[in-house]
PDB file with one MODEL, atoms N, CA, C and O in Angstrom:
MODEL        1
ATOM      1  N   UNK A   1     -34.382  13.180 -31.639  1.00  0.00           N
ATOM      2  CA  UNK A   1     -33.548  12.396 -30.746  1.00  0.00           C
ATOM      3  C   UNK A   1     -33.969  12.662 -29.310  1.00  0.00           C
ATOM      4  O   UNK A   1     -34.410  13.775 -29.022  1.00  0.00           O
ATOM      5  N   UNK A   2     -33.863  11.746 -28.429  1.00  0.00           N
ATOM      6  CA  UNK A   2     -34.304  11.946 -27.086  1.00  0.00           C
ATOM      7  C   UNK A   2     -32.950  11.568 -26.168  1.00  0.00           C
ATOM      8  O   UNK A   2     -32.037  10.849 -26.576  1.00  0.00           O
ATOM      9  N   UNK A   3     -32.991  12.019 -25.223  1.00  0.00           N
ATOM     10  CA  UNK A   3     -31.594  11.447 -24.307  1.00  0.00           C
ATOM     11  C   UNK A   3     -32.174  11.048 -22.708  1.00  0.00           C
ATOM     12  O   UNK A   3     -32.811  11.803 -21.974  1.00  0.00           O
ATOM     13  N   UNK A   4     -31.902  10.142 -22.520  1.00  0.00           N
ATOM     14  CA  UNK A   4     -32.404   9.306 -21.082  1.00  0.00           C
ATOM     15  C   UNK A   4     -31.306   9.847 -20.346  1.00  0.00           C
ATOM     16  O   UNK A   4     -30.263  10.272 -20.844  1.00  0.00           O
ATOM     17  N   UNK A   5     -31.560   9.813 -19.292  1.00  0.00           N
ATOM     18  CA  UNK A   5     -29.942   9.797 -18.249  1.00  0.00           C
ATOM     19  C   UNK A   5     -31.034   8.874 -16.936  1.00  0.00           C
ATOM     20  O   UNK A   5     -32.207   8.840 -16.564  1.00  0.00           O
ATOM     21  N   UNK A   6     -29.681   8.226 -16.623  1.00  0.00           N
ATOM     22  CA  UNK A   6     -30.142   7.366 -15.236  1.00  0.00           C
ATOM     23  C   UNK A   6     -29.014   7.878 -13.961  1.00  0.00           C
ATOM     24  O   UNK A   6     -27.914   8.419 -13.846  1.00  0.00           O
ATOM     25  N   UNK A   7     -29.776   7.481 -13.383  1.00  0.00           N
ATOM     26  CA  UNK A   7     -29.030   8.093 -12.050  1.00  0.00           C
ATOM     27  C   UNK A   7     -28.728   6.845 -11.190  1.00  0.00           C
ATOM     28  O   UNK A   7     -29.770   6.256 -10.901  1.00  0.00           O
ATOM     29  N   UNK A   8     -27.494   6.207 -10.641  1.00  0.00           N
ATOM     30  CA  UNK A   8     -27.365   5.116  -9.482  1.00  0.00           C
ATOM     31  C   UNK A   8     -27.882   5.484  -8.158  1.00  0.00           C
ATOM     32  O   UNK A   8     -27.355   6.555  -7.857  1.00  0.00           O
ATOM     33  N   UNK A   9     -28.474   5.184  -7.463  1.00  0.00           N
ATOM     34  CA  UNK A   9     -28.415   5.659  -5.986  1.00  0.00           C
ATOM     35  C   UNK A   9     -28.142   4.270  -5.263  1.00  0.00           C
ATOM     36  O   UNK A   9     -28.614   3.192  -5.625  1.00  0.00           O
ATOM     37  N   UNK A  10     -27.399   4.453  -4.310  1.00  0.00           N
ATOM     38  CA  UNK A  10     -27.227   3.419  -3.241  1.00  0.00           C
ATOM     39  C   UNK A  10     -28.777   3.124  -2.032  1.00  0.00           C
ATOM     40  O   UNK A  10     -28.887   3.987  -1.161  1.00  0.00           O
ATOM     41  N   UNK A  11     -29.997   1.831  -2.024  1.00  0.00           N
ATOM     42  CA  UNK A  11     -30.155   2.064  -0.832  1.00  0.00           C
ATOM     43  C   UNK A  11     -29.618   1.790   0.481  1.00  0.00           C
ATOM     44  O   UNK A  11     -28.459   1.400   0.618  1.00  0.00           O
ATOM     45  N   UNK A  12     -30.181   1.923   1.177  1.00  0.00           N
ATOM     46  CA  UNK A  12     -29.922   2.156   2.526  1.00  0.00           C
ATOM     47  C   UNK A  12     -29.445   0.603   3.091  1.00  0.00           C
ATOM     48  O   UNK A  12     -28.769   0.621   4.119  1.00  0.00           O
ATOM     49  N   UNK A  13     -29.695  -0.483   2.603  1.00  0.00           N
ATOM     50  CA  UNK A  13     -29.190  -1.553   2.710  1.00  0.00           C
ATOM     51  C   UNK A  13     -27.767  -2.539   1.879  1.00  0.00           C
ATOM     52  O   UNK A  13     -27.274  -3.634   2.153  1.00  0.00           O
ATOM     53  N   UNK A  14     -27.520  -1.693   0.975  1.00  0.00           N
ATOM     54  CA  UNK A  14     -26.324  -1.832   0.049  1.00  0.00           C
ATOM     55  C   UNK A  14     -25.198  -0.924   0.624  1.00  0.00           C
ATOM     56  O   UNK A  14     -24.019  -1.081   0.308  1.00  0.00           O
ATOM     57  N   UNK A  15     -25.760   0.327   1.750  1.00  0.00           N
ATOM     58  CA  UNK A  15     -24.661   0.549   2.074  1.00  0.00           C
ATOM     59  C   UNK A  15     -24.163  -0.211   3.132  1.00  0.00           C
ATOM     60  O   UNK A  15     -24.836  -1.119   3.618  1.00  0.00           O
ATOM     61  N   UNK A  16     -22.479   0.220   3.739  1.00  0.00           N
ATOM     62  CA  UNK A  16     -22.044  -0.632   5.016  1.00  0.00           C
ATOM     63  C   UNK A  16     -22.816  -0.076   6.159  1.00  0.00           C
ATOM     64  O   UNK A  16     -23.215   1.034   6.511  1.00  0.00           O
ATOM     65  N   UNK A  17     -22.862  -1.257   6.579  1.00  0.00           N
ATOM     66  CA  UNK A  17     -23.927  -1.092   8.323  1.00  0.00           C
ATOM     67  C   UNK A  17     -22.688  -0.466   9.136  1.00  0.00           C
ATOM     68  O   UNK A  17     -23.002   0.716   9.273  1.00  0.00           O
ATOM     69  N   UNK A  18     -21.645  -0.635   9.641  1.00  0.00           N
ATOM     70  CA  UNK A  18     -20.182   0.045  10.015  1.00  0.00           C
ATOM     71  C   UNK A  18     -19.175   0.677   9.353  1.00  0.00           C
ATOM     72  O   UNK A  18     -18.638   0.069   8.427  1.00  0.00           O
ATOM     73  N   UNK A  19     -18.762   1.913   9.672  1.00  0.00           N
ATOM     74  CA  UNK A  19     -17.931   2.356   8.945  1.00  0.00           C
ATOM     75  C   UNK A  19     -16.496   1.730   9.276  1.00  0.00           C
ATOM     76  O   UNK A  19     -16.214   1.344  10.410  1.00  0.00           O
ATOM     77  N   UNK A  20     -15.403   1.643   7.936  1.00  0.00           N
ATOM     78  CA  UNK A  20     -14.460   1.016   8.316  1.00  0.00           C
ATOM     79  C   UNK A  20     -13.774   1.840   8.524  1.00  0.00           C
ATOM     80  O   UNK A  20     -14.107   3.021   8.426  1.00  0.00           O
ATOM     81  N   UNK A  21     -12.344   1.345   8.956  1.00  0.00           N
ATOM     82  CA  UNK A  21     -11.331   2.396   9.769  1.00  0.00           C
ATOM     83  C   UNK A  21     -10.460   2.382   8.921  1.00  0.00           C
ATOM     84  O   UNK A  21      -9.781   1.356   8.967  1.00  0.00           O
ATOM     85  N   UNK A  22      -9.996   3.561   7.646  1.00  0.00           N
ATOM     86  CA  UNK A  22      -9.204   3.162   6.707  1.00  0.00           C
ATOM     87  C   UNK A  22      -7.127   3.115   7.368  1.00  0.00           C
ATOM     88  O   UNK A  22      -6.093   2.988   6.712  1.00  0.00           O
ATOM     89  N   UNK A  23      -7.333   3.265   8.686  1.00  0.00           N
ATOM     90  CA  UNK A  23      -5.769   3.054   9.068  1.00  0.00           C
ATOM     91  C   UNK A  23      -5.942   1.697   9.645  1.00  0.00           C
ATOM     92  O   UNK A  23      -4.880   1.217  10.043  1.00  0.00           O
ATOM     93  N   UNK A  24      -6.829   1.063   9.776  1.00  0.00           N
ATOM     94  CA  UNK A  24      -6.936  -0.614  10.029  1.00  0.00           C
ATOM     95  C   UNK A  24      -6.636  -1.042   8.502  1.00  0.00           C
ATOM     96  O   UNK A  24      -5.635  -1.673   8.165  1.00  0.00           O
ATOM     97  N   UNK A  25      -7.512  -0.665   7.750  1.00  0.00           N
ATOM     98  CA  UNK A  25      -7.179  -1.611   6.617  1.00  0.00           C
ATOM     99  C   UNK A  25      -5.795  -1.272   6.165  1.00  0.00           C
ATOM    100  O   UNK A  25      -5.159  -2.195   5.655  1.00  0.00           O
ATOM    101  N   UNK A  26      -5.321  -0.301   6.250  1.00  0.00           N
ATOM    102  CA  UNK A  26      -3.736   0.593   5.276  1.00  0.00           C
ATOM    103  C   UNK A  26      -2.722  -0.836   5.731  1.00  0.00           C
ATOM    104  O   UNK A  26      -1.962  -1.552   5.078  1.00  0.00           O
ATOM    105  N   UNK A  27      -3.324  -0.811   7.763  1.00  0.00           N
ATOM    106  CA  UNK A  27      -2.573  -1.639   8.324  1.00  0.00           C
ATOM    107  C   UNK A  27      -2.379  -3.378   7.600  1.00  0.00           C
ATOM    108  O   UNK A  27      -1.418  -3.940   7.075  1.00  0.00           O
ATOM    109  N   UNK A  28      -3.469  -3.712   7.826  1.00  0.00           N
ATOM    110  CA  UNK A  28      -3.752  -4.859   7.053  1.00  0.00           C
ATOM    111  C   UNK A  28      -2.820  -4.726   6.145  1.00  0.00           C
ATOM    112  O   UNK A  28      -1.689  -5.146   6.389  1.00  0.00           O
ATOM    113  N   UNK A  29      -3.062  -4.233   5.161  1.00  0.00           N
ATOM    114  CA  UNK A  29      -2.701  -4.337   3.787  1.00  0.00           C
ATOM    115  C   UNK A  29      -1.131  -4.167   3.521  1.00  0.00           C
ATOM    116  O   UNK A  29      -0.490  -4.566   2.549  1.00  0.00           O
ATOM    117  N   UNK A  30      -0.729  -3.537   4.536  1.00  0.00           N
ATOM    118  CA  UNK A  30       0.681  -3.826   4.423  1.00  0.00           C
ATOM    119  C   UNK A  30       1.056  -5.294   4.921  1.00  0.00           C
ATOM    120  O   UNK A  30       1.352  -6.180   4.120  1.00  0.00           O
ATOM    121  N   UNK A  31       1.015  -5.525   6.547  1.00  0.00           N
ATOM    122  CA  UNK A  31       0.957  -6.634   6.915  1.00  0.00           C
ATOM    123  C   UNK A  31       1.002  -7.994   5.876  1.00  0.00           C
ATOM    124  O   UNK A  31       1.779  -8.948   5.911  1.00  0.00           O
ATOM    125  N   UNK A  32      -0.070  -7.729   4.988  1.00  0.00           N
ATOM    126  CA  UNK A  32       0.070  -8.601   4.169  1.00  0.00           C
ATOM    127  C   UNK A  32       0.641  -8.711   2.787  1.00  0.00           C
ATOM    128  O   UNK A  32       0.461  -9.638   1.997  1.00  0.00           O
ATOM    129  N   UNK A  33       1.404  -7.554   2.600  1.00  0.00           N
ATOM    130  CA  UNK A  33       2.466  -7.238   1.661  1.00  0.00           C
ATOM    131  C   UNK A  33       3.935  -7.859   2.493  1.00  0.00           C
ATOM    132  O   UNK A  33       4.859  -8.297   1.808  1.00  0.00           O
ATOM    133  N   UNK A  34       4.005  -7.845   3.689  1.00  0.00           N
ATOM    134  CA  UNK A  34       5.216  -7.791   4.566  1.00  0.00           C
ATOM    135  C   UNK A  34       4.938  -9.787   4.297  1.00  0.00           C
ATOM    136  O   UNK A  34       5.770 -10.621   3.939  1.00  0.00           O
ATOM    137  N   UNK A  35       3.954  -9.912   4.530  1.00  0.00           N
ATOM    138  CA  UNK A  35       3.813 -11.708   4.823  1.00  0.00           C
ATOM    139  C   UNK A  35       4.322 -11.878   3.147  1.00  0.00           C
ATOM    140  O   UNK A  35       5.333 -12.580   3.100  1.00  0.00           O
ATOM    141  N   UNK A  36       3.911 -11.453   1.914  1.00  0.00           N
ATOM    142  CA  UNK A  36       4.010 -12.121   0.283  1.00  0.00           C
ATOM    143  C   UNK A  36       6.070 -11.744   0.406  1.00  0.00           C
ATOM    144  O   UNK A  36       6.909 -12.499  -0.086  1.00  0.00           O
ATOM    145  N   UNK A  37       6.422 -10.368   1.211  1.00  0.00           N
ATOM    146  CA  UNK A  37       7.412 -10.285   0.727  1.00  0.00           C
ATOM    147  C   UNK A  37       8.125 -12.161   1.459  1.00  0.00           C
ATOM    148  O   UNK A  37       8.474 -13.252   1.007  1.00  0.00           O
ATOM    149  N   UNK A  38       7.951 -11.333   3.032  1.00  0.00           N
ATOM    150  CA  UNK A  38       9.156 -13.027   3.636  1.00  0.00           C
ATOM    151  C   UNK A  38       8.617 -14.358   2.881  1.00  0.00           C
ATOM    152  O   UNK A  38       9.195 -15.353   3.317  1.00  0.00           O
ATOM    153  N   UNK A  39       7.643 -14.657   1.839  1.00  0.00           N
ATOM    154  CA  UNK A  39       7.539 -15.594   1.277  1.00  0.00           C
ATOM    155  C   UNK A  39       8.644 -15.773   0.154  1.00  0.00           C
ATOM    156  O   UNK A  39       9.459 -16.687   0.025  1.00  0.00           O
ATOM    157  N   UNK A  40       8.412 -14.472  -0.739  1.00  0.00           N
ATOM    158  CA  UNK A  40       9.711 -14.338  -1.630  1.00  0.00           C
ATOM    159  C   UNK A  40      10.808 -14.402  -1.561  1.00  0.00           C
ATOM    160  O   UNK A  40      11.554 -14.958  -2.367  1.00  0.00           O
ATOM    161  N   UNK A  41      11.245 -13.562  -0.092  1.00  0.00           N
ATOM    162  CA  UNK A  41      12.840 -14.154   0.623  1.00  0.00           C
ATOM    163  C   UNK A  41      12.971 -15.522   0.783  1.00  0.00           C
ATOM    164  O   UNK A  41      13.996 -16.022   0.320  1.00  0.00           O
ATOM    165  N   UNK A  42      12.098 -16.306   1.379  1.00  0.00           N
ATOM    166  CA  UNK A  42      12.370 -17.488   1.658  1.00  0.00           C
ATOM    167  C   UNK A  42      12.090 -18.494   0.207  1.00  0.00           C
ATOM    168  O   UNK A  42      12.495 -19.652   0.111  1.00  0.00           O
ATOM    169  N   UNK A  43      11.404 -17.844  -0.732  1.00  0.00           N
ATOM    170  CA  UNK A  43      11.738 -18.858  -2.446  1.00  0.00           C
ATOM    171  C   UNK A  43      13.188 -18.512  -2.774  1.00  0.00           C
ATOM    172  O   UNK A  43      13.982 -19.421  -3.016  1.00  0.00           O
ATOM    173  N   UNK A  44      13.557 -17.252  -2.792  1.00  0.00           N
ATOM    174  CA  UNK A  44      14.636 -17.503  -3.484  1.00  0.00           C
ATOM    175  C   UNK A  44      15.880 -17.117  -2.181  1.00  0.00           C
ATOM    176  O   UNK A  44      16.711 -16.232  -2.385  1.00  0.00           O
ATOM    177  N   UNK A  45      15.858 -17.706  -1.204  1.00  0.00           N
ATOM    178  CA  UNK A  45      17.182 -17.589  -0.264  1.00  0.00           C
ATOM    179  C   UNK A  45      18.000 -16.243  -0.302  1.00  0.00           C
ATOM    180  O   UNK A  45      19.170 -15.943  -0.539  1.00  0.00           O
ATOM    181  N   UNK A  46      16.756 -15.515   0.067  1.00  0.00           N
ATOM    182  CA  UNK A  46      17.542 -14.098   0.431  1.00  0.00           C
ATOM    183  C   UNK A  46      17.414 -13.579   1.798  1.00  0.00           C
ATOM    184  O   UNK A  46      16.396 -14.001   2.347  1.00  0.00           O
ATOM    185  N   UNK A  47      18.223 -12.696   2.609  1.00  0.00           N
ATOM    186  CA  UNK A  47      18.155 -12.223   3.763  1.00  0.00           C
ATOM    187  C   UNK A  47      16.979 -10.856   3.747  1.00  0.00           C
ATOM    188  O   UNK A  47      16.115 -10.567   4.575  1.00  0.00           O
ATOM    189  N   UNK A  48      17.301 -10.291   2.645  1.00  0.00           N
ATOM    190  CA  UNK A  48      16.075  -8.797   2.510  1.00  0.00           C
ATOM    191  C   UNK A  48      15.987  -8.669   1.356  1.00  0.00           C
ATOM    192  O   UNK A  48      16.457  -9.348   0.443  1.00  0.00           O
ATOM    193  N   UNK A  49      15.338  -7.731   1.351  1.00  0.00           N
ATOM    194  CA  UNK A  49      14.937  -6.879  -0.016  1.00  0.00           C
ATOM    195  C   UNK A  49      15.015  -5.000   0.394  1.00  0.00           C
ATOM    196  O   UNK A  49      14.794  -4.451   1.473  1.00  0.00           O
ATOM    197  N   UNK A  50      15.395  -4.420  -0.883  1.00  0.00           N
ATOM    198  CA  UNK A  50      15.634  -3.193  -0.568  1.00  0.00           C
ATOM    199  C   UNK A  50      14.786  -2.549  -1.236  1.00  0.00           C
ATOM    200  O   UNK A  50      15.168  -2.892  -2.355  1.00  0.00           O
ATOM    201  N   UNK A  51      13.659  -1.669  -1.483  1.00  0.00           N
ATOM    202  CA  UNK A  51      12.992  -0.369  -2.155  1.00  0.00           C
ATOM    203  C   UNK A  51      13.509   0.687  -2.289  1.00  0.00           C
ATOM    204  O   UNK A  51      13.751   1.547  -1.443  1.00  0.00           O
ATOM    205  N   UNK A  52      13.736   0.665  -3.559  1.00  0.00           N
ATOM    206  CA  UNK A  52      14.073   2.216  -3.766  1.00  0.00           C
ATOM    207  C   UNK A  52      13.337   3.468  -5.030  1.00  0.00           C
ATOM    208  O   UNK A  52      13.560   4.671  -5.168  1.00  0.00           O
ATOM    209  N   UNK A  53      12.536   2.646  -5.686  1.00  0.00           N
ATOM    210  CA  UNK A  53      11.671   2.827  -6.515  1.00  0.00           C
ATOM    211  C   UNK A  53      10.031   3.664  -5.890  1.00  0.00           C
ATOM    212  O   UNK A  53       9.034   3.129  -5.405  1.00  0.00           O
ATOM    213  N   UNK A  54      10.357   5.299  -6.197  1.00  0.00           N
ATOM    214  CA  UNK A  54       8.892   5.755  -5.421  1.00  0.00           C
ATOM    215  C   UNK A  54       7.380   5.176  -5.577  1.00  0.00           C
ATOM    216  O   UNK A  54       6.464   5.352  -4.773  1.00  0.00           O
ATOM    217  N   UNK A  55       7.314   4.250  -7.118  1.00  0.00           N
ATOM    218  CA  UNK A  55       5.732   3.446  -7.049  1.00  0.00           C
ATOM    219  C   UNK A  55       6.125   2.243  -6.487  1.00  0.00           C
ATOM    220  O   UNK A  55       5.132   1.607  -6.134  1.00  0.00           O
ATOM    221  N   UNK A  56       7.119   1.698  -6.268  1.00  0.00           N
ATOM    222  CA  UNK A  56       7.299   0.299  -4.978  1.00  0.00           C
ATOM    223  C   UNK A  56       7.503   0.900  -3.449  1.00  0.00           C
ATOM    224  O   UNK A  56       7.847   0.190  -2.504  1.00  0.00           O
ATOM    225  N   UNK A  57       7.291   2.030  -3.372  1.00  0.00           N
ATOM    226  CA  UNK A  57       7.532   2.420  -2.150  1.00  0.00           C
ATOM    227  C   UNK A  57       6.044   2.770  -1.943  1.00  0.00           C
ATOM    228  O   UNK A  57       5.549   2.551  -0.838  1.00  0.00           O
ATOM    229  N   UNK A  58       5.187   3.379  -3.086  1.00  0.00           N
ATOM    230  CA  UNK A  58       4.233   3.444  -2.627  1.00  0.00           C
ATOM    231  C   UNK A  58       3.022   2.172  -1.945  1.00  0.00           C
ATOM    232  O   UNK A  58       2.439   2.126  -0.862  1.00  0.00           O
ATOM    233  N   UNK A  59       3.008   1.272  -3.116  1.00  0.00           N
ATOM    234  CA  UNK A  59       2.394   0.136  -3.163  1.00  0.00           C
ATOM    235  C   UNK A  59       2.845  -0.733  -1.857  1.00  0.00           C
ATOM    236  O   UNK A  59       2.026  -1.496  -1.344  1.00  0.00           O
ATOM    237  N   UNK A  60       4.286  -0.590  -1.281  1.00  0.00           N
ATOM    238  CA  UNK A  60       4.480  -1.379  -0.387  1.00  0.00           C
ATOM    239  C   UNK A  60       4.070  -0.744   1.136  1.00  0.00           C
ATOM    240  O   UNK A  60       4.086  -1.366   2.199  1.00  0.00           O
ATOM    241  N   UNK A  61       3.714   0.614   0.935  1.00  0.00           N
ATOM    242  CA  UNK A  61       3.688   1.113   2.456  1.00  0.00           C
ATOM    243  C   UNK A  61       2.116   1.264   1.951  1.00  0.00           C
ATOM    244  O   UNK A  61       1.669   1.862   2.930  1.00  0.00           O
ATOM    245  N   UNK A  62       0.833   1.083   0.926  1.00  0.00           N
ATOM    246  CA  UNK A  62      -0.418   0.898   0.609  1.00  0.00           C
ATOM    247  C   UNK A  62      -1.126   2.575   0.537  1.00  0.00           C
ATOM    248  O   UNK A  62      -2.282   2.912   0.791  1.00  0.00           O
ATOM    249  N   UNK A  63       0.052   3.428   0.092  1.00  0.00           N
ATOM    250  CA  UNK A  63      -0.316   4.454  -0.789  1.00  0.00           C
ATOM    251  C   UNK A  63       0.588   5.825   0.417  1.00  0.00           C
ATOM    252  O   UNK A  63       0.174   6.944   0.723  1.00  0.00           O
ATOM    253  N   UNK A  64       1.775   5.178   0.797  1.00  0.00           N
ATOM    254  CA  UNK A  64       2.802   6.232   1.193  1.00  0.00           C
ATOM    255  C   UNK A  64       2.979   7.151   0.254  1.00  0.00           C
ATOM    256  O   UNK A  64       2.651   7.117  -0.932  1.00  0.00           O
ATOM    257  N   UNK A  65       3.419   7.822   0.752  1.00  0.00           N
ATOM    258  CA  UNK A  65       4.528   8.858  -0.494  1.00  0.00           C
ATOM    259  C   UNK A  65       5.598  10.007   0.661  1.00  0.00           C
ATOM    260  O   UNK A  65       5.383  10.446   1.790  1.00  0.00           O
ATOM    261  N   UNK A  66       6.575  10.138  -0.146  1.00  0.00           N
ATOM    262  CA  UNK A  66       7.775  11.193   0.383  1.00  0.00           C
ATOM    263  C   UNK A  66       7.086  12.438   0.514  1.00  0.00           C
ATOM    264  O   UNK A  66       5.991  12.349  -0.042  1.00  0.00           O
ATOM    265  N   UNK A  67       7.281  13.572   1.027  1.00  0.00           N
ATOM    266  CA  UNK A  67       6.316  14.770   0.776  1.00  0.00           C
ATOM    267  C   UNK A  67       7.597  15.945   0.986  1.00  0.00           C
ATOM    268  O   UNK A  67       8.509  15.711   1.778  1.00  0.00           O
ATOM    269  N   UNK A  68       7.560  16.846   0.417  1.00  0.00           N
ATOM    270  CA  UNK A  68       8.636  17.809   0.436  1.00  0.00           C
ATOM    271  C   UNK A  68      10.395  17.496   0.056  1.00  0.00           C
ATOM    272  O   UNK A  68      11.398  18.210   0.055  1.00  0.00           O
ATOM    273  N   UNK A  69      10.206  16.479  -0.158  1.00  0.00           N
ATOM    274  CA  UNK A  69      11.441  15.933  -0.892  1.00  0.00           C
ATOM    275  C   UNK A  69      11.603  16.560  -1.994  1.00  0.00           C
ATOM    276  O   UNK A  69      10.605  16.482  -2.710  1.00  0.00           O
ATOM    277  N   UNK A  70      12.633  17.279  -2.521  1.00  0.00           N
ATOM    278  CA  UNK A  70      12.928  18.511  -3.367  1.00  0.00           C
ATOM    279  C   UNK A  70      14.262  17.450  -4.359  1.00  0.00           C
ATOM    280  O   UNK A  70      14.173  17.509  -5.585  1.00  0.00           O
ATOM    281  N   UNK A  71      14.821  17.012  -4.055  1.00  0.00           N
ATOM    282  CA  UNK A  71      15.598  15.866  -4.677  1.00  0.00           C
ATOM    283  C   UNK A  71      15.407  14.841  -5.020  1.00  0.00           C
ATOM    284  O   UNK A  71      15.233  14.194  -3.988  1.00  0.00           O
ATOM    285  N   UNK A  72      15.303  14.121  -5.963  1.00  0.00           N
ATOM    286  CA  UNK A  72      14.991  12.566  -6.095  1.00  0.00           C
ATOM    287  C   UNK A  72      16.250  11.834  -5.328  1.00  0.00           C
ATOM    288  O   UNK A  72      15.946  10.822  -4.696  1.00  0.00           O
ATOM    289  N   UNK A  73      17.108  12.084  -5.321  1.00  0.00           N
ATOM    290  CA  UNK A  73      18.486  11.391  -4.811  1.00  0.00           C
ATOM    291  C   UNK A  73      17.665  11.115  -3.542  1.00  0.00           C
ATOM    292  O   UNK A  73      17.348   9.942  -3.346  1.00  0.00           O
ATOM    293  N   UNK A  74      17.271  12.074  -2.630  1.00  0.00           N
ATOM    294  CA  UNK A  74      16.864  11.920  -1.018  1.00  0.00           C
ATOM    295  C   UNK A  74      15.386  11.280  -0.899  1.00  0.00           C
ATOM    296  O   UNK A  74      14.674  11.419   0.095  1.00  0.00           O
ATOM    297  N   UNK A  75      15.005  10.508  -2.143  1.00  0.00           N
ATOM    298  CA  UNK A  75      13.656  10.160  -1.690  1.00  0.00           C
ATOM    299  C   UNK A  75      13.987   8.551  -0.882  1.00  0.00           C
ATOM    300  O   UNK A  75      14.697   7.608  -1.231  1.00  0.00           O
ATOM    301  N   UNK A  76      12.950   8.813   0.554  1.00  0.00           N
ATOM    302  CA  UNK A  76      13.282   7.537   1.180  1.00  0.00           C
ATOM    303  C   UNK A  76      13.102   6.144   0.872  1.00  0.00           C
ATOM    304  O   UNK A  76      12.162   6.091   0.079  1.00  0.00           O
ATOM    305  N   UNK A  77      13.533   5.011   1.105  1.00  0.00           N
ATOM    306  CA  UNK A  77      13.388   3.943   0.497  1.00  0.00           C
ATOM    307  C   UNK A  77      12.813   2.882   1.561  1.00  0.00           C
ATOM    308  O   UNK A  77      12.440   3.397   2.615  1.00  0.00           O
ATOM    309  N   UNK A  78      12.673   1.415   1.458  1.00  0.00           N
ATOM    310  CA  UNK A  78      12.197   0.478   2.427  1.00  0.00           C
ATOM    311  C   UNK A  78      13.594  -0.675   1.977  1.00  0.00           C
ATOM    312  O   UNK A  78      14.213  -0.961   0.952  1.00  0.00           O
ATOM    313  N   UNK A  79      13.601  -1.096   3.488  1.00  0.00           N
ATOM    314  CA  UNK A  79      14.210  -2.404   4.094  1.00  0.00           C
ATOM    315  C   UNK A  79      13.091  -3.174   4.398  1.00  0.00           C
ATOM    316  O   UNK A  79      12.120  -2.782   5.044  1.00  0.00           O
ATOM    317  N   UNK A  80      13.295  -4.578   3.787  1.00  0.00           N
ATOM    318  CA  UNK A  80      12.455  -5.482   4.887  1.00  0.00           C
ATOM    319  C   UNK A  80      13.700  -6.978   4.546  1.00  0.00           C
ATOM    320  O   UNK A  80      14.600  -7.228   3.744  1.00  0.00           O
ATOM    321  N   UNK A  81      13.123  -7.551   5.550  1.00  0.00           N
ATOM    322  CA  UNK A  81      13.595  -9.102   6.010  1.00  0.00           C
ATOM    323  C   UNK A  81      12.355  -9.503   6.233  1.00  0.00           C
ATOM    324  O   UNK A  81      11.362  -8.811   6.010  1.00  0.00           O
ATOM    325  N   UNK A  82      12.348 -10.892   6.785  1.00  0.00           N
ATOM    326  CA  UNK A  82      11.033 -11.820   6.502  1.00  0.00           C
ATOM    327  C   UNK A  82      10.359 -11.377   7.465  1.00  0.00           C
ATOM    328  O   UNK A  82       9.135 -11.504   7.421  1.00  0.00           O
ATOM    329  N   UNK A  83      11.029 -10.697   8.662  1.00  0.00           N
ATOM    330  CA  UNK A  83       9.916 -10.522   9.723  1.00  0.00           C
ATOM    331  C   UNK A  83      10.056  -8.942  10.361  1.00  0.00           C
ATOM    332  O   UNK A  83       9.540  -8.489  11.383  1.00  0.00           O
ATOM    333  N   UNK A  84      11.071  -8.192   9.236  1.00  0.00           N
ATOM    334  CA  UNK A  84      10.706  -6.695   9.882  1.00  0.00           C
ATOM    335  C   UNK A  84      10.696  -5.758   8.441  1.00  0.00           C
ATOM    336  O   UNK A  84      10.840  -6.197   7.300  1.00  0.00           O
ATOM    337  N   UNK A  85      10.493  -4.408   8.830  1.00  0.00           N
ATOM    338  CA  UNK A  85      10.934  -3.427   7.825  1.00  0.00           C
ATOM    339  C   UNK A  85      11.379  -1.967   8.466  1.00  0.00           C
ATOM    340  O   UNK A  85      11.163  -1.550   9.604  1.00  0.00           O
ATOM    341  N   UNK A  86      11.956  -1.430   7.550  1.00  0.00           N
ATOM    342  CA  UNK A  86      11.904  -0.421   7.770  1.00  0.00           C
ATOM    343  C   UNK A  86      12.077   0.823   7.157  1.00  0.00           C
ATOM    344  O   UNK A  86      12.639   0.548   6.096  1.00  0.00           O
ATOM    345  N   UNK A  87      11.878   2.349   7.228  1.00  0.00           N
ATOM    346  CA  UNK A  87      11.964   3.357   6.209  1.00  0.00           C
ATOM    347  C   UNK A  87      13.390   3.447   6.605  1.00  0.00           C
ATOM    348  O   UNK A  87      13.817   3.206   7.734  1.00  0.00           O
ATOM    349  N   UNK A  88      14.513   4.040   4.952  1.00  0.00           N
ATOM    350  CA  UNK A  88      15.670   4.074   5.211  1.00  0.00           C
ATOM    351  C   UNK A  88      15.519   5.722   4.314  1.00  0.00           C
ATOM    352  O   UNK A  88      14.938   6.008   3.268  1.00  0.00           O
ATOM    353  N   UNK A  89      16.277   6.502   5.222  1.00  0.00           N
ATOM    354  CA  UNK A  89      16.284   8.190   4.614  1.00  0.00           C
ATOM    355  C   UNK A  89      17.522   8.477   4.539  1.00  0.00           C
ATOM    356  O   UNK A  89      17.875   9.590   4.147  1.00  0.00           O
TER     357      UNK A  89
ENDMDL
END
């Protein structure tokens, strides 16, 4: 029996010519969680939405998390309306 192994390497042109700024994109990416939510308020005629769920809290703040929170009762949650949000503790 023989065993091959291959190796990937990236060249030098497959990588990015600029590095990105991962608190631009975090930003983005909420931003555009905040735009899908006020779409959903405005399908079904609601004023907000509340988070209280720690993997919807994560996904909505694009990989938040509580840190030293020793209680689940005290883990913080999100408010938003179509055009704001906010952390509620």
């Amino acid at each position: 029996m023989s065993l091959t192994a291959e190796t990937m390497v990236l060249t030098p042109e497959k990588e990015p010519s600029t590095p990105t700024e991962p608190a631009a994109d975090r930003r983005a990416d909420v931003e555009a969680k905040q735009a899908r939510i006020a779409a959903l308020l405005q399908e079904v005629a609601c004023d907000g939405l509340v988070i209280l769920e720690p993997e919807n809290f994560a996904w909505l703040t694009s990989g938040g998390a509580a840190r030293g929170v020793l209680d689940p009762a005290e883990l913080p949650g999100l408010s938003f309306t179509a055009d704001q949000r906010w952390v509620i503790t």
